[in-house]
LUMLUM-145087 format. One record per residue: z negated, y negated, x of N, C-alpha, C, O in turn. Coordinates in steps of 0.02 Angstrom, whole numbers, plus 50000, padded with zeros to 5 digits. Each point is the difference from the previous one (the first is absolute). Example, Ala and Ser with C-alpha at 12.3 -4.5 7.8 and 13.67 -1.06 7.14 Angstrom:
2
496105028450660500004994149955500004994050045499675000150052/500694994649930499974994150042499634994549961499924994550025/
This chain:
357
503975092649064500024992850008500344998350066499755002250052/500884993549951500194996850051499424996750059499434997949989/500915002450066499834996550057499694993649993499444998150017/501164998249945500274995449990499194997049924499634995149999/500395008349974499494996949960499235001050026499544996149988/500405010750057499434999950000499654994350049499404998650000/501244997750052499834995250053499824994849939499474996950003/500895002549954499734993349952499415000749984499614995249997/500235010749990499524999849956499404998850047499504997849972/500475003350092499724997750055499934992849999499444997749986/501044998550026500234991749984499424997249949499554995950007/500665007949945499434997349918499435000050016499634995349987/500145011550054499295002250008499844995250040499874994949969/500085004550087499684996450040500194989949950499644995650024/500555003449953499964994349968499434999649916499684995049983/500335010549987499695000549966499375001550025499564997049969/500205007550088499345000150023499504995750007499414999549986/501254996150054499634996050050499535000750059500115001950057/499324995949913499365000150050499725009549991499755003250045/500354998549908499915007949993500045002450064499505001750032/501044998749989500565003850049499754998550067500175003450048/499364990549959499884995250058499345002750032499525001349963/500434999550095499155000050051499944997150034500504997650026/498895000749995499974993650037499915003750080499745005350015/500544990350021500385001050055499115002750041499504997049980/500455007950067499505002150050500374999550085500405003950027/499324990749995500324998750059499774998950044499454997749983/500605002250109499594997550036500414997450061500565002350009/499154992650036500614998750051499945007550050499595004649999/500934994350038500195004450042499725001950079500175005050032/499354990049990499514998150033499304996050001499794996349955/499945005150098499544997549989499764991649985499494997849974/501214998250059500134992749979500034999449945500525000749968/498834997650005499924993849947500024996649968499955000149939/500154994550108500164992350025500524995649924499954994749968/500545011650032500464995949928499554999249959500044994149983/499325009649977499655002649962499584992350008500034996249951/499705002450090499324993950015500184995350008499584996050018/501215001149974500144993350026500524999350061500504996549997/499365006850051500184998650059500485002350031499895003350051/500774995549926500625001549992500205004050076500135005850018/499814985950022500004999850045499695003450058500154997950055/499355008349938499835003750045500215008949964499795005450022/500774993449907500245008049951500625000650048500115004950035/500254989749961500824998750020500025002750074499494999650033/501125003449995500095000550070500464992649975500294999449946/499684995150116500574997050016500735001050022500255005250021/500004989549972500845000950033499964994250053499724994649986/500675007250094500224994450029500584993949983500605000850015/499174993949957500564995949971500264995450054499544999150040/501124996749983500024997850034500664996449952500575002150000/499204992749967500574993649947499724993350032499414998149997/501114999050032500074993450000499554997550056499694994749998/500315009150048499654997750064499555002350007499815001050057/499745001449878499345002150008499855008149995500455002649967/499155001450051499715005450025499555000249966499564995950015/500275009549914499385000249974500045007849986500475003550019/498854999349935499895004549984499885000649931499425000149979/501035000249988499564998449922499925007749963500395004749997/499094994449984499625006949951500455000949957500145005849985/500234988249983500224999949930500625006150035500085003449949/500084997750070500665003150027499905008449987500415004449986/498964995950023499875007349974499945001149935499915005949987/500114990249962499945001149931500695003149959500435002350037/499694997949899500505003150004500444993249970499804994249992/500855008849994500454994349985500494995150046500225002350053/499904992749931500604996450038499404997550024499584996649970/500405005850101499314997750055500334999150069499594998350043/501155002549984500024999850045500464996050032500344997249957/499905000650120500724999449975500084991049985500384998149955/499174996250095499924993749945500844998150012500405002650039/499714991549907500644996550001499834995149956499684999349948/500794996250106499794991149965500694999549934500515003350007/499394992049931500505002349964499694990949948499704998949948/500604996950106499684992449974499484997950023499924998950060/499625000249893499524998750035499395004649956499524998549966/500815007850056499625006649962500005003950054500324997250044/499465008049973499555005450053499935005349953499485000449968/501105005150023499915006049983500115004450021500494999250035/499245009149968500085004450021500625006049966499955000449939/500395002550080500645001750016499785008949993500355002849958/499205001050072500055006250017499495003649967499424998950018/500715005849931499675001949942499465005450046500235002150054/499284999549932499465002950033499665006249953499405000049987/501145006249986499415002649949499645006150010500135005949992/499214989750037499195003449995499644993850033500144994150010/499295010550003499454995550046499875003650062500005006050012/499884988450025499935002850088499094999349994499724995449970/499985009750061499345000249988499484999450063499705005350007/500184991850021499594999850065499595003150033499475000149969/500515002050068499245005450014499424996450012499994994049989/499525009150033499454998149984499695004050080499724996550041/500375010749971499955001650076500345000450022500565000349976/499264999850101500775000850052499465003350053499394999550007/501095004150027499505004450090500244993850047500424995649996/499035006550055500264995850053500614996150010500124994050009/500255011649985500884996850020500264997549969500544998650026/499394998649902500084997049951500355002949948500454997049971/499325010850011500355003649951499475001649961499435002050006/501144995749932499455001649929499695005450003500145003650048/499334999149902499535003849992499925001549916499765005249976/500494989749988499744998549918500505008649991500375001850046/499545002449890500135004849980500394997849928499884995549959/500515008250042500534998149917499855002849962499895005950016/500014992449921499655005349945500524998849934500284994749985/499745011949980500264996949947499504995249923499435000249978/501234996050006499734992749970499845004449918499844995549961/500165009450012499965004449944500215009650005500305004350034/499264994549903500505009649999500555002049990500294997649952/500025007150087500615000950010500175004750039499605003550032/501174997149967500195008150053500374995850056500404995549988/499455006250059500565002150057500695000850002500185005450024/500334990449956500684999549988500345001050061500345005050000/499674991650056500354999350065499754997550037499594995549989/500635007150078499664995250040500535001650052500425004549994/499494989650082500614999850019499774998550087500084994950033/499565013049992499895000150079499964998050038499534998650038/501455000349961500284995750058500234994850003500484998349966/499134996350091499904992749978500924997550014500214994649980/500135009350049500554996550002500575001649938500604998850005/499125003549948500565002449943499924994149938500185001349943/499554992750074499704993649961499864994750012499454999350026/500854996249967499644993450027499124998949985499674995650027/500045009749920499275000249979499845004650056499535003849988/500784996950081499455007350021500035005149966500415001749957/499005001850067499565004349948499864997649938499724994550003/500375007949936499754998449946499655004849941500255005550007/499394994749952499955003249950500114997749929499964994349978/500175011549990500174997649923499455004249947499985006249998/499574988949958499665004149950500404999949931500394995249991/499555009449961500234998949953499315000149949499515003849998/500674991149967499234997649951500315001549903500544997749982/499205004549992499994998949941499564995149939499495001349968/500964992750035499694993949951500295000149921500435003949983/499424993749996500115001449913500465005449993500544997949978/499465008150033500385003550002500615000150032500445003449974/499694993050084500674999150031499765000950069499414999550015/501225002250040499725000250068500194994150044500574997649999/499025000350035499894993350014499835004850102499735005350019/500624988850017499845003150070499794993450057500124994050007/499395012850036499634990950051500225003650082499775005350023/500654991250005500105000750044499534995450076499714994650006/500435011750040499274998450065500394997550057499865004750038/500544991449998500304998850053499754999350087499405000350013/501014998950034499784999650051499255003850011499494997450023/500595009349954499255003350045499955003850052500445004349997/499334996150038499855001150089500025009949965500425003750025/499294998149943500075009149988499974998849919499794994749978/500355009049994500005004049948499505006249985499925003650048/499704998449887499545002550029500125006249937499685005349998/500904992449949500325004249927500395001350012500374997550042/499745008949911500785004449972500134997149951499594997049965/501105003650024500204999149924499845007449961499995005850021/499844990649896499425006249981499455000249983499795002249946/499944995650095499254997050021499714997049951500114994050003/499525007949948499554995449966499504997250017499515002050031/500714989549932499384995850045499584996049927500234998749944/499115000250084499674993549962499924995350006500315001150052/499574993049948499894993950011499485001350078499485003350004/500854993450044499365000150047500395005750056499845001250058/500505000649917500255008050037500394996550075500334994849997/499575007950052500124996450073500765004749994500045005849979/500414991050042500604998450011500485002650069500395004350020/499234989649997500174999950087499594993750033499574996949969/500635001850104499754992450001500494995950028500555001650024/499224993749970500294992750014500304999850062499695003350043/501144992349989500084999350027500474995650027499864994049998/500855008550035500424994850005500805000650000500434995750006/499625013749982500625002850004500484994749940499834997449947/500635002450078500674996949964500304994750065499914999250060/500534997749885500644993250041499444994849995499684998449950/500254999050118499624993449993499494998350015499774994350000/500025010050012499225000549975499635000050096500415000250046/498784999449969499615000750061499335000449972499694998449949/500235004650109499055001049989499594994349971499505001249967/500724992750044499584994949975500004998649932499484997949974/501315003349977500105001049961499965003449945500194999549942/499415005550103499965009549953499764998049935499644995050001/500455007449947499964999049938500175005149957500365004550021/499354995549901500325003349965500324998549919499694998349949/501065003350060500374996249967499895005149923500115006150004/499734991449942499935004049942500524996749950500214994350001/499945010949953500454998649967499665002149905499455002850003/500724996649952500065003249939500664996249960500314994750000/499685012449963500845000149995500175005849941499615004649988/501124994249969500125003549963500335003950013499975000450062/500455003949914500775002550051500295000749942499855001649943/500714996350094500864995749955500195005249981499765001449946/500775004450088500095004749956500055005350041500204998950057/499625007949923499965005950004500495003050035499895005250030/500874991049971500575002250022500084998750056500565002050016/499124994950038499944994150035500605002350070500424996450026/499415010549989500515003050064500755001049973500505000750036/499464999249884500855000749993500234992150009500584998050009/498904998749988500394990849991500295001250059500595000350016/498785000550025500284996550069500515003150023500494997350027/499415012049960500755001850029500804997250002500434999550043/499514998649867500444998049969500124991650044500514996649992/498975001550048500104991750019500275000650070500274995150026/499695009650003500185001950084499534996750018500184995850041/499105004049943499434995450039499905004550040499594997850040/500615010549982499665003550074499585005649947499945001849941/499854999250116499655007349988498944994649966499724994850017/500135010149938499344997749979499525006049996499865004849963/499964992250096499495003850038499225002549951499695005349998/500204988049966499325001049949500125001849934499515001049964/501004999650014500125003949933499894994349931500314994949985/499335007349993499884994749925499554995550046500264994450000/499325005750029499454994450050500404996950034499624996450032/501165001649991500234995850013499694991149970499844998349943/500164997850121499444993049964500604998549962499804996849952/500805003850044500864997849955499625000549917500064996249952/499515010650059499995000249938499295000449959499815002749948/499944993550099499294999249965500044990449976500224995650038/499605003549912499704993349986499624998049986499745001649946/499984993350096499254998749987499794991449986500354994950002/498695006449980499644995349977499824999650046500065003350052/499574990549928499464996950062499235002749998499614999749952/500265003150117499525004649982499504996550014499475002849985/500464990850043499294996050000499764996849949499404999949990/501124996649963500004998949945499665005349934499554998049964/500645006550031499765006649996499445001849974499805001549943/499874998050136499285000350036499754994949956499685001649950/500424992350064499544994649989500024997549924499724994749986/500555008649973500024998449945499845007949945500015000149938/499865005150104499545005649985499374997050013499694997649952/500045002150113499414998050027499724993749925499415000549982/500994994649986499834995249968499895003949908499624998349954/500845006750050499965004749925499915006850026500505002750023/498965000349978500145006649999500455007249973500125005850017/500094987649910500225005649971500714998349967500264999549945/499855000250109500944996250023500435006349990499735005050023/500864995849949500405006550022500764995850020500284994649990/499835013050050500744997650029500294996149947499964993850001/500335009349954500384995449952499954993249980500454995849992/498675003749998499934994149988500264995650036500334995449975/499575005150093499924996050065500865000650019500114995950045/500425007249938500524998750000500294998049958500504996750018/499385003949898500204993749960499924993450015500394995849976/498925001750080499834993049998500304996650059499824994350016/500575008550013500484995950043500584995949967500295000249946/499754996850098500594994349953500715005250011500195004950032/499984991149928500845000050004500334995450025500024994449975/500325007550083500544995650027500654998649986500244994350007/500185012549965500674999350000500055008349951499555004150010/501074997849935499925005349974500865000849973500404996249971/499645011050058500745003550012500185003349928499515002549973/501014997849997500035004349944500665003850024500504997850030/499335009749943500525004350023500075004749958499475002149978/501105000949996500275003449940499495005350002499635001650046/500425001149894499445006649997500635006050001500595001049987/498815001950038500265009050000499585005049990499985005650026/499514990649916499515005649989499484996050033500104994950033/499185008549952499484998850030500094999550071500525002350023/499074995250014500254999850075499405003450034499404998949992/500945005650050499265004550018499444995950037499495003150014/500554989750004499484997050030499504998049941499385000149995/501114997949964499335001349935499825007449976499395000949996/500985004449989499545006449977499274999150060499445000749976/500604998150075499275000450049499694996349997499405000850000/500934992649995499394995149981500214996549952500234994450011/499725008649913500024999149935499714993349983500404996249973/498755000650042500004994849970500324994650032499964994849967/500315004850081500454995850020500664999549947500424997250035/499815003749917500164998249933499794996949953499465000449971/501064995950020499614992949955500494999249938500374995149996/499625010449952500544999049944500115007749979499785005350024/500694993049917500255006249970500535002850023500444996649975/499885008750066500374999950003500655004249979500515000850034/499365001749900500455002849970500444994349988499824994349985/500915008550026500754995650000499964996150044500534996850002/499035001450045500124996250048500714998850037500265005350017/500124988650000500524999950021500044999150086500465001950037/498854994549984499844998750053499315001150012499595001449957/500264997650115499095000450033500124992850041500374999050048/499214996749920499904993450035499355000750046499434999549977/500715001850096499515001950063499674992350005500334995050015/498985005049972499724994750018499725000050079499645004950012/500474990450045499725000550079499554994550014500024994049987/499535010050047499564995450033500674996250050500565002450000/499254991450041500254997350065500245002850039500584998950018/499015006150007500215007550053500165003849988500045004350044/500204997549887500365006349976499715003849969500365003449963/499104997650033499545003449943500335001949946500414995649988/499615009249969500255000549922499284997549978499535002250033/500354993849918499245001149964499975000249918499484999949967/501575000749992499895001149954500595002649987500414998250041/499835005849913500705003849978499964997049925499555001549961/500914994750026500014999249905500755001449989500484997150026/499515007849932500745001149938500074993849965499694996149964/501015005150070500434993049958500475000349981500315004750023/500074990849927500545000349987500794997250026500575000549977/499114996250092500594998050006500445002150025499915006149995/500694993050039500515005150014500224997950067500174994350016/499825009850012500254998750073500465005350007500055005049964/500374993350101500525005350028499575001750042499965006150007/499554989950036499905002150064499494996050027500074993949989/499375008150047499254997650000500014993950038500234999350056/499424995049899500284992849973499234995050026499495001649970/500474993950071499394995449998500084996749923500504997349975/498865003749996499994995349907499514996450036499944994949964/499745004550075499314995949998500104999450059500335003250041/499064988649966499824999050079499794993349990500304995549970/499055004450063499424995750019500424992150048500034999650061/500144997049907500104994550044499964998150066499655004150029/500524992250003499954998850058500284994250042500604998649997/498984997850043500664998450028500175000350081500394996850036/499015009949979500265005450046500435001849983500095000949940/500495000750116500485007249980499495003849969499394999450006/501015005649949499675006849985499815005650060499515003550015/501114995650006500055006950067499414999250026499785005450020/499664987849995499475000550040499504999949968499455000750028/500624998549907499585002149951499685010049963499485002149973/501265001450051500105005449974499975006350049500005005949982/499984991750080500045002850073500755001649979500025006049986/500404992150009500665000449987500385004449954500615000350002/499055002649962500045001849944500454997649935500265003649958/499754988850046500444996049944500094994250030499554997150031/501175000349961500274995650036500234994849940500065002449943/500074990750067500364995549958499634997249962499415001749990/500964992049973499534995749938499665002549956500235005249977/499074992349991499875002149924500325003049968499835005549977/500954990650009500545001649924500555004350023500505001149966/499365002650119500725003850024499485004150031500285004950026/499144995349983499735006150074500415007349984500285001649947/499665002150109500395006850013499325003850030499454998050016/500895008949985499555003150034500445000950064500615000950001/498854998650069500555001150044499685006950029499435001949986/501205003150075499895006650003499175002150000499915003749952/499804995750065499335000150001499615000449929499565004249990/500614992149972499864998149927500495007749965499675004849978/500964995550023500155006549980499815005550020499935004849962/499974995350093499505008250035499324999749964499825005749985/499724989449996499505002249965500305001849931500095006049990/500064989849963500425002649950500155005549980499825002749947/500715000550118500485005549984499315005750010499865004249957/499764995050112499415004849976499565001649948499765005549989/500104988449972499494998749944500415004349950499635001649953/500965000750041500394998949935500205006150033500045003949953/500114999250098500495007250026500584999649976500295004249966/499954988850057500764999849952500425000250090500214995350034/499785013849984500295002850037500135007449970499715002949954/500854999150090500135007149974499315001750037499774997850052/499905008349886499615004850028500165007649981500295002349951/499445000450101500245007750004499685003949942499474998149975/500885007650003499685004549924499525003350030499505001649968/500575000350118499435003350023499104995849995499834994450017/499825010549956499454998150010499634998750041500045004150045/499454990749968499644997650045499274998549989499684998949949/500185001550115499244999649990499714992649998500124996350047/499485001249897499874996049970499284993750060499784994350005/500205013150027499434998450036499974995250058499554996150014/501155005350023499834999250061500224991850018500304998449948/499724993750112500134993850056499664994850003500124995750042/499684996350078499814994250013500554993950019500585000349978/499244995450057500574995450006500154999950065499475001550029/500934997650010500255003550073500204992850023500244999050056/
């Protein structure tokens, strides 16, 4: 049996399963903060210093994830501009001198993928990477800005498993600030060090854990809507995001971001002529459907109204009207990763191994 059919037959399966295929998500936050969990947003969040329009504030909301940062007046509208993806997490102790104390744990079971020492090889600092297995696909939660590291990659962990702790290594960042920035995330594609070679983006220091090529959900959201169903699974909880805007791009076969995460297919796709990529706002994939239509070359078909620009809608991702949007470079680099519509090498590679730098 071909390659080529047995990925379909993957495609079918996970659509014919359904809920079969599905577990409900076992999760926990990453510290000992709470606070998202009880209400009280406002003591989960580390803040950001804002300084728009004369005024000097601190707003919580800035640690959440999403277009949180960054304000700009645009009429007599007040929106934010600078896409944010994870959550900044607050501590809860500090020593005398005003350095955290809270300990990082991992948020589920999982291995030890990477981790990344030296705080100057990242704008995250120090970071760690778990790799989690959810409906059968690998799903990854990244640990930022921590004062030590305390794992190998390797390392098997459980829910609860201490990490490192909390701190303030990275761009930007001070003791008052110390926090910890978490991430969950899919990874785009497997090929990820031949893209970039092929892009002259420099040397890539984290391998497949490059943040280029992780994409992620909102992990408070997550939380708080596990905490409300126990028996939530990834999938579920990424079908139920909206759709903002959706790319169609010629087929060439199954696309290896679906062989891994199969129920993210929504259709048959024998003879398929195209894969119409459905996106959250921020770039998310949250659906792949076989289609028939025909493209030369990966095409905006869809998009959520507005009468924002898109670009500040998309973190710049898609540019232009309803009846003309484009993808702009940014919008094709997720794309071209989702799809590996780059030369890749016949040499084999390890499937295993990259954060976001």
């Amino acid at each position: 049996m071909s390659r080529h059919r047995v990925l379909l037959g993957h495609c079918l399966l996970a659509i014919s399963l359904g809920g079969v295929m599905q577990a409900a998500l076992e999760i926990r936050l990453p510290t000992e903060n709470h606070h998202l969990l009880t209400g009280e947003p406002d003591q989960f969040f580390m803040y950001v210093d804002r300084s728009f329009e004369g005024q000097t504030t601190k707003p919580w909301e800035a640690g959440c994830f999403g277009l949180v940062r960054n304000a700009m007046r645009l009429g007599e509208q007040v929106i934010y501009t600078k896409f944010h993806e994870g959550i900044d997490i607050a501590p809860l102790k500090r020593d005398s001198a005003g350095n955290p104390l809270d300990q990082v744990s991992s948020i589920a079971d999982g291995q030890v993928v990477h981790t990344s020492p030296v705080a100057g090889h990242s704008n995250y600092g120090k970071y760690v990477v778990v790799e989690h297995t959810w409906d059968n696909s690998s799903f990854y939660s990244l640990y930022a800005h921590l004062a030590e590291i305390t794992c190998n990659p390797g390392d098997p962990v459980q829910a609860g498993t201490v990490l490192g702790r909390m701190g303030y290594t990275g761009v930007g960042l001070n003791r008052t600030r110390a926090h910890c920035h978490l991430e969950i995330a899919m990874l785009m594609s497997r090929h990820y060090d031949e893209w970039q070679k092929g892009s002259g983006a420099g040397a890539n220091i984290h391998g497949l854990f490059n943040g280029m090529n992780l994409t992620g959900l909102d992990p408070a959201r997550l939380f708080t809507e596990h905490q409300a169903n126990p028996q939530l699974t990834i999938s579920g909880f990424i079908a139920s995001i909206p759709v903002h805007f959706k790319v169609t791009v010629p087929s060439k076969g199954i696309p290896d971001f679906v062989s891994r995460y199969p129920w993210i297919c929504r259709g048959n796709a024998a003879d398929a002529v195209s894969w119409e990529i459905s996106f959250s706002a921020t770039g998310l994939p949250v659906a792949f459907t076989p289609s028939q239509h025909r493209v030369e070359a990966p095409a905006v078909t869809a998009i959520v109204p507005s009468t924002i620009p898109q670009r500040y809608l998309t973190r710049n991702l898609v540019n232009g009207p309803q009846n003309n949007a484009t993808l702009t470079s940014s919008g094709k680099q997720i794309v071209t990763l989702l799809t590996d519509d780059f030369p890749i090498s016949t040499v084999s590679k390890d499937p295993a191994a990259p954060p976001k730098s």
